[in-house]
N, C-alpha and C positions, 0 to 999 in steps of 0.2 A: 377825838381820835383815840383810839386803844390799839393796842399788840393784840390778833386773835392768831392761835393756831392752827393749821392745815392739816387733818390726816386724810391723805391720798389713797385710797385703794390700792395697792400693785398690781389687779389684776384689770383695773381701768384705766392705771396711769401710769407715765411713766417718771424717771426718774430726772431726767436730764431734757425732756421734753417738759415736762409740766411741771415739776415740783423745785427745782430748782430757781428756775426764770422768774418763778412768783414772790421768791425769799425778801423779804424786805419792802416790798412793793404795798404799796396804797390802793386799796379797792372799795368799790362801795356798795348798798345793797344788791344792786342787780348783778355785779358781775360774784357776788357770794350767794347769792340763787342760782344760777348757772351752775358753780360748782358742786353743789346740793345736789341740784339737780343730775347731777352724772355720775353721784355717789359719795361725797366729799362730805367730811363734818370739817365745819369752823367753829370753835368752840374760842371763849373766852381761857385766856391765862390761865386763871384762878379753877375754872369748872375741867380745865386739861391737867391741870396737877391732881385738882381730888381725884379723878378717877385713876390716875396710874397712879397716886398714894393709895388709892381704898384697892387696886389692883383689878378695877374692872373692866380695863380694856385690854387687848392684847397689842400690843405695839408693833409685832412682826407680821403682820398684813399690810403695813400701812407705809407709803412714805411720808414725811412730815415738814412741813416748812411752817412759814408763817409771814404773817402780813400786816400792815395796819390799816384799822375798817374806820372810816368814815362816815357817817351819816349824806 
């Protein structure tokens, strides 16, 4: 089990429908292929901080939760 992070689209998701509900919650492959699939990055901890430390994503598109992935 790991902590991954959720960044949600805004212009696919919403905030209190989707990103919320998911905070904390345990998921496994296929329901994180689903989210991919509608536009969603799940990213690892570690690969969600390098990129807002190296400053290459922008964070105001997106809403953000997160989850724990399961095999």
């Amino acid at each position: 089990m790991s902590t991954r992070i959720v960044m949600l689209p805004i212009d696919k998701f919403d905030r209190i429908r989707d990103a919320e509900p998911m905070e904390n919650n345990t998921m496994g492959p296929q329901q994180i292929d689903e989210l991919r699939t509608r536009g969603a990055a799940v990213l690892e901890l570690s690969e969600f901080m390098d990129l807002c430390n190296d400053q290459q994503i922008d964070l105001g598109g997106y809403w953000i939760s997160y989850i724990t992935h399961v095999d």
